[in-house]
C-alpha positions as CSV (number, residue, x, y, z in Angstrom):
1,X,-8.9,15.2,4.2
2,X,-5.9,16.6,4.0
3,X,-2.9,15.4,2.0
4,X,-1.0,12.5,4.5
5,X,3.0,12.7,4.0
6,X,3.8,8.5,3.9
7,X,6.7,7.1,4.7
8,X,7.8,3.7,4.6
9,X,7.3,1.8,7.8
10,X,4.2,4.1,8.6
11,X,1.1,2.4,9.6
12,X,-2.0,3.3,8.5
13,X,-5.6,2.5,8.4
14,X,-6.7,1.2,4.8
15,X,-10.9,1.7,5.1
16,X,-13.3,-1.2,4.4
17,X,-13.7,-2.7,1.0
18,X,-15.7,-5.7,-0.6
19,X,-16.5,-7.8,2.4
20,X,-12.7,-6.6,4.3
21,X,-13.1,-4.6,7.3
22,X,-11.2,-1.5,8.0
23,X,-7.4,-2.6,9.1
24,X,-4.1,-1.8,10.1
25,X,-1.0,-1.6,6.7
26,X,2.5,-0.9,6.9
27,X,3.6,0.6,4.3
28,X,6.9,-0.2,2.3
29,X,6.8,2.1,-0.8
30,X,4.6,5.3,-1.2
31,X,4.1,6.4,-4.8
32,X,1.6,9.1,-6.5
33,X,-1.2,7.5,-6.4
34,X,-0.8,4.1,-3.9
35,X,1.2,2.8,-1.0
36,X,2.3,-0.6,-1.3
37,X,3.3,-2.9,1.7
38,X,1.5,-5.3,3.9
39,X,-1.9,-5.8,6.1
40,X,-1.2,-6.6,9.6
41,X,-5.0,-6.9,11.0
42,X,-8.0,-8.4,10.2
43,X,-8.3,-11.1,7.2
44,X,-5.9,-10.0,4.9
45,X,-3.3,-10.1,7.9
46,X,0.4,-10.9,6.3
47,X,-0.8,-10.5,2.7
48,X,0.7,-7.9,0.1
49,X,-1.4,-5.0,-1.0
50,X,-1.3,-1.9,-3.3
51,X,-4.2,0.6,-1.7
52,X,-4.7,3.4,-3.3
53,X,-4.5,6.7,-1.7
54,X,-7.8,7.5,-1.0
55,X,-8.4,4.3,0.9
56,X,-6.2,5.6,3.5
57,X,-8.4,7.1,6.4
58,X,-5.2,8.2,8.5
59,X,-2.2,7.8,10.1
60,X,-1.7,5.7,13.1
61,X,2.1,5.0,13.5
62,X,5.1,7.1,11.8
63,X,8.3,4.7,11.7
């Protein structure tokens, strides 16, 4: 995939994990490696997360 250019307030799709299904973040900080910010679907909705990049599976909203 090619290399996503983040910005805070983006939202993206972080893909599934563990027993979490793929969902909607927005993104507050982007770093080299992670994005941090907040889930706003599925089960994680309204909790604070760090992804790493390569969770990311793409862009859905620019802020």
């Amino acid at each position: 995939m090619a290399e996503l250019k983040l910005n805070p307030g983006d939202v993206v799709v972080v893909r599934a994990f563990d027993d979490v299904p793929e969902h909607l973040f927005r993104v507050e900080e982007v770093f080299e490696d992670c994005v941090t910010g907040f889930a706003i679907t599925g089960p994680l909705a309204g909790s604070y997360g760090e992804p790493a990049l390569e969770m990311i599976v793409r862009l859905v909203s620019t802020n």
